[in-house]
C-alpha positions in Angstrom: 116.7 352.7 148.5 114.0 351.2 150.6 112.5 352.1 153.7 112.6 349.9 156.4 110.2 352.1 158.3 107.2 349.9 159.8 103.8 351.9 160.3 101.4 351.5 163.0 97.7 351.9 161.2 95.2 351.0 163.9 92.9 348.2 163.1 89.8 350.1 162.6 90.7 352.9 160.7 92.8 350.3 158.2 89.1 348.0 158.6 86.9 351.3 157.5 89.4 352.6 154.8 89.5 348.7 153.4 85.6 348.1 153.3 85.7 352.0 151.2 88.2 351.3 148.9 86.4 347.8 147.9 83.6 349.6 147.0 85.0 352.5 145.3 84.8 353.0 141.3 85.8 356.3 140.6 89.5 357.2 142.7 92.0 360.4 142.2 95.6 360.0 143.6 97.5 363.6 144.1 101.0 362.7 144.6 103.8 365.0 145.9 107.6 364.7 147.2 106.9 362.7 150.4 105.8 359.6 148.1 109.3 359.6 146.6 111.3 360.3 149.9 112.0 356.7 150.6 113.4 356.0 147.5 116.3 358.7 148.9 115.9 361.4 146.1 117.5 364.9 147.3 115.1 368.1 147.2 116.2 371.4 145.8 114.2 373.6 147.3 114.9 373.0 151.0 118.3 373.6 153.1 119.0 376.9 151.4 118.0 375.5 147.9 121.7 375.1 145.9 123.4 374.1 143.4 126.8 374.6 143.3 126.3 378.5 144.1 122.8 378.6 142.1 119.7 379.2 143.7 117.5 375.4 142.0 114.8 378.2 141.6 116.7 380.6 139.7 117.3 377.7 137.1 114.2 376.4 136.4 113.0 379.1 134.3 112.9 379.7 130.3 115.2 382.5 131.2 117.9 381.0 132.9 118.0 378.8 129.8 117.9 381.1 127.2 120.9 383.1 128.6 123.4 379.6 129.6 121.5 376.4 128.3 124.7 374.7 129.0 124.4 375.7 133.0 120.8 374.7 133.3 121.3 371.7 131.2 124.2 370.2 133.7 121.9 370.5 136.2 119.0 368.7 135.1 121.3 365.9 133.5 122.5 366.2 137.6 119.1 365.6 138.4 118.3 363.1 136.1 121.3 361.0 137.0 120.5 361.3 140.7 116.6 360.0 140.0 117.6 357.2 138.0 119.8 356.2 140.9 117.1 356.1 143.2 114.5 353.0 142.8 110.8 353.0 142.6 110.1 352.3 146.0 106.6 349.6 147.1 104.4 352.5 147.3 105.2 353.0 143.6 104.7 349.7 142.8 101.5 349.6 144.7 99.6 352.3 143.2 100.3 351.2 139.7 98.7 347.6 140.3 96.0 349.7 141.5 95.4 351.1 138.6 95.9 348.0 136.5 92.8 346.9 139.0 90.4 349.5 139.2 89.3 350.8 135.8 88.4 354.2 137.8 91.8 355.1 139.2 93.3 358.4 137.5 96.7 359.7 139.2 98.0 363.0 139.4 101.7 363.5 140.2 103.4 366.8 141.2 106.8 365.1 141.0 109.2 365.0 138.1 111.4 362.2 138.8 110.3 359.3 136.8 109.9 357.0 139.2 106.1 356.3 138.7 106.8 355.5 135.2 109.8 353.5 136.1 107.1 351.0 138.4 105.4 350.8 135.3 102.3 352.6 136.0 99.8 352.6 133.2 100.3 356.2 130.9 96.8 356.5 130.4 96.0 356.7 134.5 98.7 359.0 135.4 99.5 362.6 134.8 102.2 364.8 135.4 101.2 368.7 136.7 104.9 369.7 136.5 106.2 367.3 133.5 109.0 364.7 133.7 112.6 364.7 134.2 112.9 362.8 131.6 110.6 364.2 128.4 112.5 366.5 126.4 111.2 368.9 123.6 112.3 370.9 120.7 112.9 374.5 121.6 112.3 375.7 117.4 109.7 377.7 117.1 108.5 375.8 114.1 109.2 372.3 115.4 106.8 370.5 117.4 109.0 367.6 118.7 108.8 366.0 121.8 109.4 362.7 123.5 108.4 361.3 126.7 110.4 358.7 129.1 114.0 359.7 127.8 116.4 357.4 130.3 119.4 357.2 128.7 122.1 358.5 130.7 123.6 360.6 129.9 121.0 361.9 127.5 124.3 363.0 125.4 128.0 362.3 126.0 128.9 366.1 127.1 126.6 365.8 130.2 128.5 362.8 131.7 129.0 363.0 135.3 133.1 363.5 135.5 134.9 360.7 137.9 137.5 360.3 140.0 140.9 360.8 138.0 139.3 363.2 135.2 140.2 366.2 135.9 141.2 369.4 133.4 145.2 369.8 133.0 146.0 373.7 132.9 147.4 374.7 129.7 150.7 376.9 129.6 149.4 378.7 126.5 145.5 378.4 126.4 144.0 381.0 128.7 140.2 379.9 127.2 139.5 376.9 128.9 139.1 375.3 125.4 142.4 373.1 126.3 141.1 372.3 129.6 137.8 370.9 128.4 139.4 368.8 125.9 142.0 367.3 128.7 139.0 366.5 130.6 136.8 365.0 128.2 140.3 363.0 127.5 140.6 361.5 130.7 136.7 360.9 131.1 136.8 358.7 128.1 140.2 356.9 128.9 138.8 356.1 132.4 135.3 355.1 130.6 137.9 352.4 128.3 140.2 351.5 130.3 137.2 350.1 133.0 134.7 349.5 130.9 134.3 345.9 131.9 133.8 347.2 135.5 130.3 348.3 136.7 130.5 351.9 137.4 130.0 352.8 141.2 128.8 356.0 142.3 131.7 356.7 144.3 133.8 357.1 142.0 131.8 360.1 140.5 132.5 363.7 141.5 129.6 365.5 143.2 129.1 368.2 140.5 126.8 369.9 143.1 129.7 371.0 145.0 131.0 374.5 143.4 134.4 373.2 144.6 134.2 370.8 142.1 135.2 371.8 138.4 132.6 370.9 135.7 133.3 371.4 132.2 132.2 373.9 129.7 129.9 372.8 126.7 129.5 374.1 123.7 125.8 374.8 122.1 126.7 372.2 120.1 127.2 369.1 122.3 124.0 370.0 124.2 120.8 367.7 123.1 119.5 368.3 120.1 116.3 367.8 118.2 116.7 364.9 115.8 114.2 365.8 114.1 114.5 369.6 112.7 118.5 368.8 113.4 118.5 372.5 114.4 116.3 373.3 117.7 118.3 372.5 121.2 116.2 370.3 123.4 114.6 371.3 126.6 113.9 369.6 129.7 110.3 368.8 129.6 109.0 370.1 132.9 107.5 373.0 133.9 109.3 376.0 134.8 108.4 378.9 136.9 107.0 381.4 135.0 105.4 378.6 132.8 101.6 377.9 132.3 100.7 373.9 133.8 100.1 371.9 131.1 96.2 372.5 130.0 95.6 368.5 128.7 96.5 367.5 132.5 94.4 370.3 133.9 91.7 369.2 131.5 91.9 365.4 132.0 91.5 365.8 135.6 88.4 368.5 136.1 87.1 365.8 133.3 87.4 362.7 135.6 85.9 364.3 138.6 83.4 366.6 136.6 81.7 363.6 134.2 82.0 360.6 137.3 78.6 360.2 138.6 80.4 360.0 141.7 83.8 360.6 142.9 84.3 357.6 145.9 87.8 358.7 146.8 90.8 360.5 146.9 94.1 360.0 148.2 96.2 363.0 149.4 100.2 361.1 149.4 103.4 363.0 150.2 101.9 366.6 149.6 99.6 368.5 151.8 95.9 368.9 151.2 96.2 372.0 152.9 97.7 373.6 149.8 96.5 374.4 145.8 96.4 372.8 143.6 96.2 369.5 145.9 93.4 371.6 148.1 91.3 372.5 145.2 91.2 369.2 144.2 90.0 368.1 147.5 87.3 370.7 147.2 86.5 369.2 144.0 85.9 365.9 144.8 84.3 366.4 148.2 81.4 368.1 146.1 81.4 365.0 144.2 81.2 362.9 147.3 84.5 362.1 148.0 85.7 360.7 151.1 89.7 361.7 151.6 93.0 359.5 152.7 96.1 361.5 153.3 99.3 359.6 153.6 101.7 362.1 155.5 104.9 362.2 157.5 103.3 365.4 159.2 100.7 364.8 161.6 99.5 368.9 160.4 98.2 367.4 157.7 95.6 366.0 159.7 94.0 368.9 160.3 90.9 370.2 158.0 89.6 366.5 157.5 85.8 365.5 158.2 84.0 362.7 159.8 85.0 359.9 157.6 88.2 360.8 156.4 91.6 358.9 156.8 94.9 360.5 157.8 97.5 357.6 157.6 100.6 359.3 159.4 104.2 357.7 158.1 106.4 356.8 155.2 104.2 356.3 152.2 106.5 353.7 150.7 105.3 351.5 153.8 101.8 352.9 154.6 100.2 352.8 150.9 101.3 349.1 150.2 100.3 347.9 153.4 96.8 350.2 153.2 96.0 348.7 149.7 97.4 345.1 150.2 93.7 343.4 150.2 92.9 345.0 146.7 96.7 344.6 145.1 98.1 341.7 147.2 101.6 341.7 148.2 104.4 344.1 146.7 108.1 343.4 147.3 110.8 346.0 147.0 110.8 345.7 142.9 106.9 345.4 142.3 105.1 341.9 142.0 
């Protein structure tokens, strides 16, 4: 989904920021939510925070896991189908041919969805703080698999969004649910034949994040597993609360800004530079020099910047293309 938002970047400040960014060598990009928001992803963690009658939050830990994989893996195949619905929107697109063009671009991203990767930015210039939606690991102790940018969807048949029509047929006799699973997965997979030639449409999927809606149970052994012990289940590959960031990301970055002569600029987009870890960053790279460009729905965010920053107020999927257009050129709605 596209904005069709149109921003109003005075002349100067987009004649200032332009002149900088020619010049700059050494750039950092902290991404958050509010870069993703035009591509119409939902949030979690807003508007009471639930999933069918689960607190997001209460999910996203090892724990939650460990006691009903099956639970926390519907949601996340949930939220994986929902970002793969949503498209990479210009301001993706635009800050990947960034960093195809300037050698000293590194990006870090606070968002899980995949959609950076989807606009093909280059693996080597971007990192994730809070992992990917779509990695997946083994959870064996003695098994060190993992594997990044997993789209397939569903990642295995059990975790198929159910659709209109398949629904679970009580059983007279069966009191387990066992029957009612297996009339369900029945109905799924003559719905799946009988339109197969048909492009699937999203309104004919149930909204499994209504609690009204039924949703099947799954045995441990139809979740994902690891093809390579054949044993270990597989786990989402983000970070969960409770869990330490990943120390290679944490690493790569205080590297960039710590061994760059200079660090010419950051960019603050969709999170606020108000707030760790994206205000520690700022910190960082001020000491090094750095001048700062937030790209922000919320004019607060303007607040705390010095002589010689930029605050850019709008949707980034509009501002960052049209902010970096004399370095990258044009970007349509699906990249170059």
């Amino acid at each position: 989904m596209a904005s069709s938002a149109k921003s109003s970047i005075a002349p100067s400040d987009l004649e200032s920021f332009t002149s900088h960014l020619h010049s700059s060598k050494h750039i950092l990009a902290l991404l958050g939510a509010g870069l993703s928001a035009s591509s119409g992803l939902p949030t979690f963690r807003g508007a009471g925070g639930l999933w069918r009658s689960h607190n997001a939050i209460s999910l996203a830990t090892p724990e939650a896991f460990t006691t009903d994989p099956a639970l926390v893996w519907q949601f996340y195949s949930y939220r994986r189908h929902m970002a793969l619905r949503a498209r990479p929107n210009r301001a993706h697109y635009a800050l990947a041919e960034l960093a195809r063009r300037k050698e000293g671009f590194l990006t870090l991203s606070q968002n899980v969805d995949g959609l950076s990767q989807r606009a093909n930015h280059p693996r080597d210039k971007l990192h994730l703080l809070h992992g990917s939606l779509f990695d997946v690991r083994c959870t064996s102790f003695y098994c060190n698999y993992a594997e990044q940018d997993v789209f397939t969807d569903p990642i295995v048949p059990a975790l198929a969004i159910p659709k209109e029509g398949a629904q679970p047929a009580p059983s007279a006799t069966d009191k387990t649910g066992a029957e009612a699973t297996k009339s369900l997965y029945s109905a799924m997979k003559q719905s799946n034949t009988t339109d197969s030639a048909a492009p699937s449409s999203p309104s004919e999927e149930l909204d499994i994040s209504d609690e009204s809606i039924p949703i099947p149970d799954i045995t441990l052994q139809d979740l994902p597993h690891c093809p390579k012990c054949t044993s270990g289940l597989l786990r989402p590959g983000v970070v969960w609360f409770g869990e330490m960031l990943p120390s290679d990301t944490i690493n790569a970055i205080d590297d960039f800004i710590t061994n760059a002569p200079k660090i010419d600029l950051i960019f603050v987009i969709g999170t606020s530079a108000k707030v760790y870890p994206a205000a520690g960053y700022v910190d960082h790279a001020r000491k090094k020099g750095a001048r700062v460009a937030v790209i922000n729905m919320d004019r607060g965010d303007a607040k705390g910047l010095m002589k010689g920053d930029w605050f850019f107020q709008g949707d980034a999927g509009v501002v960052v293309p049209e902010i970096l257009r004399s370095v990258i050129g044009e970007i349509g709605e699906a990249g170059r």
